[in-house]
PABARO-124690 format. One record per residue: residue in one letter; x, y, z of N, C-alpha, C in turn. Coordinates in steps of 0.05 Angstrom, whole numbers, padded with zeros to 5 digits, always signed. Example, Ala and Ser with C-alpha at 12.3 -4.5 7.8 and 13.67 -1.06 7.14 Angstrom:
2
A+00264-00114+00156+00246-00090+00156+00264-00066+00156
S+00257-00045+00142+00273-00021+00143+00258+00001+00157
***
This chain:
237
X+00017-00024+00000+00000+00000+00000+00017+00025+00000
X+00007+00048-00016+00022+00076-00014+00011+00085+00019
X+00033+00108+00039+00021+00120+00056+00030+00143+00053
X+00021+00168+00053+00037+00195+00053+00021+00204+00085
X+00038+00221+00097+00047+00229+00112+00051+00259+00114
X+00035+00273+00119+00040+00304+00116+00029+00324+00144
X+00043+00344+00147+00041+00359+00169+00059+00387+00156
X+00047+00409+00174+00050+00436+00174+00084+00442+00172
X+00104+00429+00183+00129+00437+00189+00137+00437+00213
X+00153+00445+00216+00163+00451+00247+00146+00462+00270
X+00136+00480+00262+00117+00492+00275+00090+00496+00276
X+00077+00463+00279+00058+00450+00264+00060+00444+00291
X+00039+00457+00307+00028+00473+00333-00005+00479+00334
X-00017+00469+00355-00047+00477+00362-00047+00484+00382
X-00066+00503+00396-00072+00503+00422-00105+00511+00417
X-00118+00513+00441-00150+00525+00444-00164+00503+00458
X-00188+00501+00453-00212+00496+00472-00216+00458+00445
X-00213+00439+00454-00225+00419+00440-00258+00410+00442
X-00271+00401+00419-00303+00399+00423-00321+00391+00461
X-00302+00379+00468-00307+00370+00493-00299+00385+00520
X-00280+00411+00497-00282+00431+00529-00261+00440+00538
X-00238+00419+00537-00215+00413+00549-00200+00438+00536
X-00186+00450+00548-00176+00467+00544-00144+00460+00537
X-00129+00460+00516-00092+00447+00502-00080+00466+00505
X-00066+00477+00524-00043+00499+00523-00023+00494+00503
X-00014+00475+00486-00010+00472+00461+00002+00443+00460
X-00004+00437+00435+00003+00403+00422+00025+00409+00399
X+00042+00393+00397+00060+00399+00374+00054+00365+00357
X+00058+00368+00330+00046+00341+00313+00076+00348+00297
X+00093+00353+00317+00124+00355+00294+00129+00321+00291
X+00133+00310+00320+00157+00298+00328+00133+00262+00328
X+00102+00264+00319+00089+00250+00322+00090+00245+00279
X+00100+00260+00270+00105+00270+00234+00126+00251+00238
X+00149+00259+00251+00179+00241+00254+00171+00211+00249
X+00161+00204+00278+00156+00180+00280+00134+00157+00265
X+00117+00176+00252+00102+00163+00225+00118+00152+00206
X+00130+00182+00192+00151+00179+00170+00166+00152+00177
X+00180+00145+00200+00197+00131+00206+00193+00093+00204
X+00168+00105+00225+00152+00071+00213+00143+00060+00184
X+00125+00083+00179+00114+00074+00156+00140+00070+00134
X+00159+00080+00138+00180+00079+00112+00200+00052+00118
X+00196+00037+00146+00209+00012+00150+00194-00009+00146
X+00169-00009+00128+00144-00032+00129+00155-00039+00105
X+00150-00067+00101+00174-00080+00078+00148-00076+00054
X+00128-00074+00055+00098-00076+00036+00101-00057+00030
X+00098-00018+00035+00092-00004+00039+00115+00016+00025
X+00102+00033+00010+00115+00055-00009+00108+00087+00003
X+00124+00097+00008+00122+00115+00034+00123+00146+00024
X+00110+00163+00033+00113+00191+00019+00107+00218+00042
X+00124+00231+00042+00110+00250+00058+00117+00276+00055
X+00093+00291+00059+00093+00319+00044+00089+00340+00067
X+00114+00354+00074+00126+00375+00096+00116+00403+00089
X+00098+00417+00101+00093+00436+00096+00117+00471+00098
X+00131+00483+00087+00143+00505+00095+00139+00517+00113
X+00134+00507+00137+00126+00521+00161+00106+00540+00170
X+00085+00529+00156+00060+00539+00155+00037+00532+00176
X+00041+00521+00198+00031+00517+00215+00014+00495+00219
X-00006+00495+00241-00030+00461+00238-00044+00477+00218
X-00043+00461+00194-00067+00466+00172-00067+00443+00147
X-00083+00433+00139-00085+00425+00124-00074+00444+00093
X-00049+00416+00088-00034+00420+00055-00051+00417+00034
X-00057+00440+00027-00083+00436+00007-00076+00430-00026
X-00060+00402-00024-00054+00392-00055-00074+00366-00055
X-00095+00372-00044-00102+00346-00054-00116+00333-00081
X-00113+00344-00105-00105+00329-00128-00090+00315-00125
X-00067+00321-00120-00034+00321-00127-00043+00281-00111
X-00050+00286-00079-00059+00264-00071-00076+00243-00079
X-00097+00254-00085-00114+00234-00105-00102+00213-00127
X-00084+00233-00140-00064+00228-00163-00056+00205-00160
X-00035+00209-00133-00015+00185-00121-00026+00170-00113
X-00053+00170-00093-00068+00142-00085-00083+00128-00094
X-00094+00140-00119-00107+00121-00153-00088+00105-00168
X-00067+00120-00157-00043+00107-00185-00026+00085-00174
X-00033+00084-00140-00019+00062-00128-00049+00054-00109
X-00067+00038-00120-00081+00024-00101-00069+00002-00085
X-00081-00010-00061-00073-00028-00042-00071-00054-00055
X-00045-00060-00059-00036-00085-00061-00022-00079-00095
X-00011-00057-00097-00003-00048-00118+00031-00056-00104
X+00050-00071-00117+00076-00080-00113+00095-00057-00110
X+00111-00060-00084+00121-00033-00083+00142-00029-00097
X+00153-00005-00093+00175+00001-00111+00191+00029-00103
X+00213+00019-00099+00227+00029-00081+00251+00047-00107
X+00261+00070-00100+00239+00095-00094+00220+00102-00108
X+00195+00105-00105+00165+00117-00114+00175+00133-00134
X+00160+00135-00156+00171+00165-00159+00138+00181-00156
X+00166+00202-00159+00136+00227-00148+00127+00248-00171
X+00106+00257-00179+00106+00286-00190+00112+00311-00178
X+00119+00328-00186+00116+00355-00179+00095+00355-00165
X+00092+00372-00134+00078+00380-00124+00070+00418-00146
X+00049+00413-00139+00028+00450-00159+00052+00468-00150
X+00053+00484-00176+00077+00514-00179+00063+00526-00144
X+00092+00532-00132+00076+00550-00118+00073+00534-00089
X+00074+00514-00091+00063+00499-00068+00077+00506-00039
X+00067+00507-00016+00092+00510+00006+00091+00488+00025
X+00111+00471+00008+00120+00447+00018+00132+00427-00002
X+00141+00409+00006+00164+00392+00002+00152+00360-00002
X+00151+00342-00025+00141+00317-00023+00171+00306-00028
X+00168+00277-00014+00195+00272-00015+00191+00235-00005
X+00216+00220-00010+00205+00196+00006+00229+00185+00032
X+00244+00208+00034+00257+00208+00050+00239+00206+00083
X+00258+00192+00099+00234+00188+00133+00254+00222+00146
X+00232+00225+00160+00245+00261+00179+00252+00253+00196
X+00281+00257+00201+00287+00251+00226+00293+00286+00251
X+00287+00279+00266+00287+00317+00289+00309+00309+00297
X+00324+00328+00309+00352+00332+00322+00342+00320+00344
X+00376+00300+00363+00363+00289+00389+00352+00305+00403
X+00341+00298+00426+00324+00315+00438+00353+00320+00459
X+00345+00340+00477+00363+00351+00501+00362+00324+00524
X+00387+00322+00522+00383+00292+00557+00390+00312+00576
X+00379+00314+00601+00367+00316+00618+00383+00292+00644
X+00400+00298+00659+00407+00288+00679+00402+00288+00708
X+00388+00276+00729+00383+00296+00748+00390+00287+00769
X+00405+00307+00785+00433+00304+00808+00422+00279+00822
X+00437+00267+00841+00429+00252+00864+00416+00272+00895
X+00409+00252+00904+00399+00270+00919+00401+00253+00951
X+00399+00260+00970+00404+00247+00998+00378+00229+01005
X+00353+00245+00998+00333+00231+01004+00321+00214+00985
X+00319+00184+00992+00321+00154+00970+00290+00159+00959
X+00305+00159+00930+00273+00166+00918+00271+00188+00886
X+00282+00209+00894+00276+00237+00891+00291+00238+00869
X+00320+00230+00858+00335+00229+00840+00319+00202+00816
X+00300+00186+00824+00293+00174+00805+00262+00177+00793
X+00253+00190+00818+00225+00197+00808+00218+00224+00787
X+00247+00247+00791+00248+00262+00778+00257+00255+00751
X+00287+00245+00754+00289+00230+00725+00267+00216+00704
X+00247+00203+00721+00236+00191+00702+00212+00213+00686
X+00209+00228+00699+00191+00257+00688+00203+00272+00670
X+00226+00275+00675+00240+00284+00658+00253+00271+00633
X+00249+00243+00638+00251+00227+00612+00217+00219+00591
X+00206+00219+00609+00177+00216+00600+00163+00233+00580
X+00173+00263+00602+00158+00291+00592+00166+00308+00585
X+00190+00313+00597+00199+00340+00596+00226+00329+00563
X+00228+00308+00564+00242+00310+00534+00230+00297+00514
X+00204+00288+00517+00191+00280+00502+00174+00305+00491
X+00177+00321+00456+00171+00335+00447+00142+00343+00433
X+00130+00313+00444+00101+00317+00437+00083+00324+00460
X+00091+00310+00490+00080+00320+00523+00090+00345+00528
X+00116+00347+00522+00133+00375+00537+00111+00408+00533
X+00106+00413+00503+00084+00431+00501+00060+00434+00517
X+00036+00407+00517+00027+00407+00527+00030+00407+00561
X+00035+00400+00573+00053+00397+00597+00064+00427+00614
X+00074+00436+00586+00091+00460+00601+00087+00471+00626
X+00067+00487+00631+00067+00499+00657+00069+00472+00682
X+00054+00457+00670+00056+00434+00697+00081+00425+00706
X+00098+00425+00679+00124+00416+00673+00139+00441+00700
X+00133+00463+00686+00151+00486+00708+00137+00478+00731
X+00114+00484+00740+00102+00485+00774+00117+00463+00778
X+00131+00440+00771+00140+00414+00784+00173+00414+00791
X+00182+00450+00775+00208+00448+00781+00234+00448+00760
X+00212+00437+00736+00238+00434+00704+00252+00457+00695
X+00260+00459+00680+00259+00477+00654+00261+00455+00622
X+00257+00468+00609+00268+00451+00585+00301+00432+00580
X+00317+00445+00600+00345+00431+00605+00354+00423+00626
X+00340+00429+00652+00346+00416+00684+00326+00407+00695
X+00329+00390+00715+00313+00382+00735+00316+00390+00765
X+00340+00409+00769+00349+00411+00791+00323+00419+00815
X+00307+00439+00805+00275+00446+00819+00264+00429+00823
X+00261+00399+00817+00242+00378+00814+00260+00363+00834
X+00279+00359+00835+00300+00342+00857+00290+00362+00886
X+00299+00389+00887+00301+00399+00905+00270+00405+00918
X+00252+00406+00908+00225+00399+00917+00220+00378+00934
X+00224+00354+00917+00227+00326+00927+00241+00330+00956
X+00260+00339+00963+00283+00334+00975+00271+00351+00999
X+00262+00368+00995+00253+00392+01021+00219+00388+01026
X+00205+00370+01007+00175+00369+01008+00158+00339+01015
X+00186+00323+01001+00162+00294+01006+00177+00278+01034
X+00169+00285+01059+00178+00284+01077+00159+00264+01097
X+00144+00249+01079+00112+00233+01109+00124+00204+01092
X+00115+00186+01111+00112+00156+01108+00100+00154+01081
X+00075+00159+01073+00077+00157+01046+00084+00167+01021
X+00107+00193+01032+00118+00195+01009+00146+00180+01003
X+00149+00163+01035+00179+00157+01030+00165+00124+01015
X+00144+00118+01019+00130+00092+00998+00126+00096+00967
X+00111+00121+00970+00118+00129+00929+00136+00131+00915
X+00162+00147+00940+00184+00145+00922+00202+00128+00921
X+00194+00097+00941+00207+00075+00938+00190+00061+00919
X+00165+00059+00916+00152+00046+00882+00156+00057+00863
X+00161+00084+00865+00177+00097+00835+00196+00085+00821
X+00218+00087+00850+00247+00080+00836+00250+00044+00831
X+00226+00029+00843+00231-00001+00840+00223-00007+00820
X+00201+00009+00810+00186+00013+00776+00199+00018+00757
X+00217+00048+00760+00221+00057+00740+00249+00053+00732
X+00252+00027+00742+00293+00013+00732+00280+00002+00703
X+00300+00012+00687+00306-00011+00668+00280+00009+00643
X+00259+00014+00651+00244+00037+00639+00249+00052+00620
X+00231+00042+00593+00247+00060+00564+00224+00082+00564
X+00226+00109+00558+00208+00133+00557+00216+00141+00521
X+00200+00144+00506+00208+00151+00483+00193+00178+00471
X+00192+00180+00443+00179+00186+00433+00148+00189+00429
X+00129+00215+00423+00096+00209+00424+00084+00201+00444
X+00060+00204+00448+00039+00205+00474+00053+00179+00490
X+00048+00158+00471+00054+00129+00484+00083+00139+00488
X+00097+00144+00476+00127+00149+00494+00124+00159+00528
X+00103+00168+00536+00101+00178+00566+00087+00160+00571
X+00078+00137+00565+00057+00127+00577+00071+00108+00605
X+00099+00102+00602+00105+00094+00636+00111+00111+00650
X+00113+00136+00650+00108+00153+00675+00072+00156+00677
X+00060+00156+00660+00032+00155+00671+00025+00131+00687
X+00029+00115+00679+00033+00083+00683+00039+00085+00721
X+00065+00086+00712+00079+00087+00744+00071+00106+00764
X+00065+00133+00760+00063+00151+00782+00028+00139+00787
X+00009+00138+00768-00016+00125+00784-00015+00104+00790
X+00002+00080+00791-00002+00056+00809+00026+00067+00836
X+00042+00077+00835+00051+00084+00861+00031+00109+00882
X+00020+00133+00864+00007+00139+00883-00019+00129+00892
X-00031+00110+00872-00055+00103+00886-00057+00090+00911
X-00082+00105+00936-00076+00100+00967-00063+00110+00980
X-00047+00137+00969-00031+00142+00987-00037+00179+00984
X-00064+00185+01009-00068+00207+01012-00052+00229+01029
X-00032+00219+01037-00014+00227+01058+00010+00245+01040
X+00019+00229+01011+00040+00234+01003+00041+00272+00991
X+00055+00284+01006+00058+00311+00997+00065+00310+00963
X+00089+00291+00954+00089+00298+00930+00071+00286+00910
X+00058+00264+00916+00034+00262+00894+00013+00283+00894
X+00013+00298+00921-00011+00319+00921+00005+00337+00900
X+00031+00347+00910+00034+00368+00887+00044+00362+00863
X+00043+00338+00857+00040+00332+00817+00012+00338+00817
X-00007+00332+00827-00033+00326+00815-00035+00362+00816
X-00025+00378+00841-00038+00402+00841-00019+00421+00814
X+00001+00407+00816+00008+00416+00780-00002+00412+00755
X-00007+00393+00761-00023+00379+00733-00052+00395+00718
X-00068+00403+00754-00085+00416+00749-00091+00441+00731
X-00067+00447+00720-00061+00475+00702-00056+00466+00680
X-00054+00441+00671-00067+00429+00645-00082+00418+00636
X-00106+00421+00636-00123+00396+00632-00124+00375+00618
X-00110+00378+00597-00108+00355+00575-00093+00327+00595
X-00087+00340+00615-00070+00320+00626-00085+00307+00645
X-00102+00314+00646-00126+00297+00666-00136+00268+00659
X-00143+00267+00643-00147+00238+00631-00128+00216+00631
X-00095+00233+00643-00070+00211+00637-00066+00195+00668
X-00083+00218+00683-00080+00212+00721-00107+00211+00735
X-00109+00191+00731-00136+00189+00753-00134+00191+00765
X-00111+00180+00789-00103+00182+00812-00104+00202+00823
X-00112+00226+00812-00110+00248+00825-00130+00258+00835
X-00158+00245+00822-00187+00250+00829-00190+00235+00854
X-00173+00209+00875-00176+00195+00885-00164+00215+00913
X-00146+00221+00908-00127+00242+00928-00136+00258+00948
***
């Protein structure tokens, strides 16, 4: 089967109110473009195409002739053929068809100090591997991301929180299920790239109304909403 693959560019960015209310302090569909391109162009069946917009933002690439064209002329189960060729995208067009996969520059790693109190150096790390360098949560996230201590390159606020705040019996239990959880733990790319810090922080905090720092993730969180649906655990609190 042909798949094309197309998005705004770099800065192929939404924010606002979704039909259901929820309010997205912003989504980026860069690094979710990456990882399409990437798959779809390693499927041994599959003839791969994707059309990058000149940095024109979330909008729909309005060549769709140009598309029609290509997906009549290669119906499903049409033998692939490696490289496709392509036509000219329309005089004028702003953007790029190509069958090259997009790869984004690595993301920033993110190290975060040790810390005296057992716990706090891995529960931050793993947020910071989850979210804060994962370039499709990090947008959305942001403020929650700061109230928790980040920036886009440290964690040192998020250690030192930990370190001066989660101080009761059940926080010294969350942040020993954190760190027994989160060994060995791959955080990647796209929504599902965070999905074991969602994973882990609601089965460690669930039951544990005591713990200062699950209260203040959740009371961070609360300044995103999109992020509500990832923590239940917090309606439980």
């Amino acid at each position: 089967m042909l798949v094309l693959v197309t998005w705004g560019g770099d800065n192929d960015k939404w924010s606002g109110a979704t039909p259901g209310g929820v309010s997205v302090p912003e989504f980026s569909f860069v690094e979710q473009a990456s990882l399409a391109s990437k798959y779809y162009a390693a499927q041994p069946n599959v003839d791969f195409v994707r059309v990058r917009g000149n940095n024109v933002g979330h909008r729909w690439l309005p060549y769709n002739a140009w598309y029609i064209d290509m997906l009549l002329a290669h119906p499903k189960g049409t033998p692939v053929s490696h490289p496709i060729a392509l036509k000219p995208l329309p005089d004028g067009a702003a953007a790029v068809a190509t069958t090259d996969t997009y790869e984004l520059p690595p993301a920033v790693q993110i190290d975060c100090p040790a810390t005296p109190r057992a716990g706090c150096e891995e529960t931050c790390q793993l947020m910071a591997d989850c979210a804060v360098e994962n370039r499709t949560v990090n947008p959305a996230l942001g403020s929650a991301l700061g109230g928790l201590g980040f920036t886009n390159t440290t964690c040192g606020g998020c250690v030192q929180r930990c370190q001066l705040g989660a101080t009761t019996q059940d926080d010294a239990d969350v942040l020993s299920c954190i760190s027994d959880w989160s060994q060995g733990v791959q955080c990647g790319g796209g929504i599902e790239g965070a999905f074991p810090m969602f994973l882990i922080m609601n089965q460690c905090c669930a039951n544990k109304p005591g713990s200062v720092l699950c209260h203040g993730i959740c009371q961070s969180l609360a300044s995103s909403p999109s992020a509500a649906p990832f923590f239940p655990v917090c309606q439980s609190l």
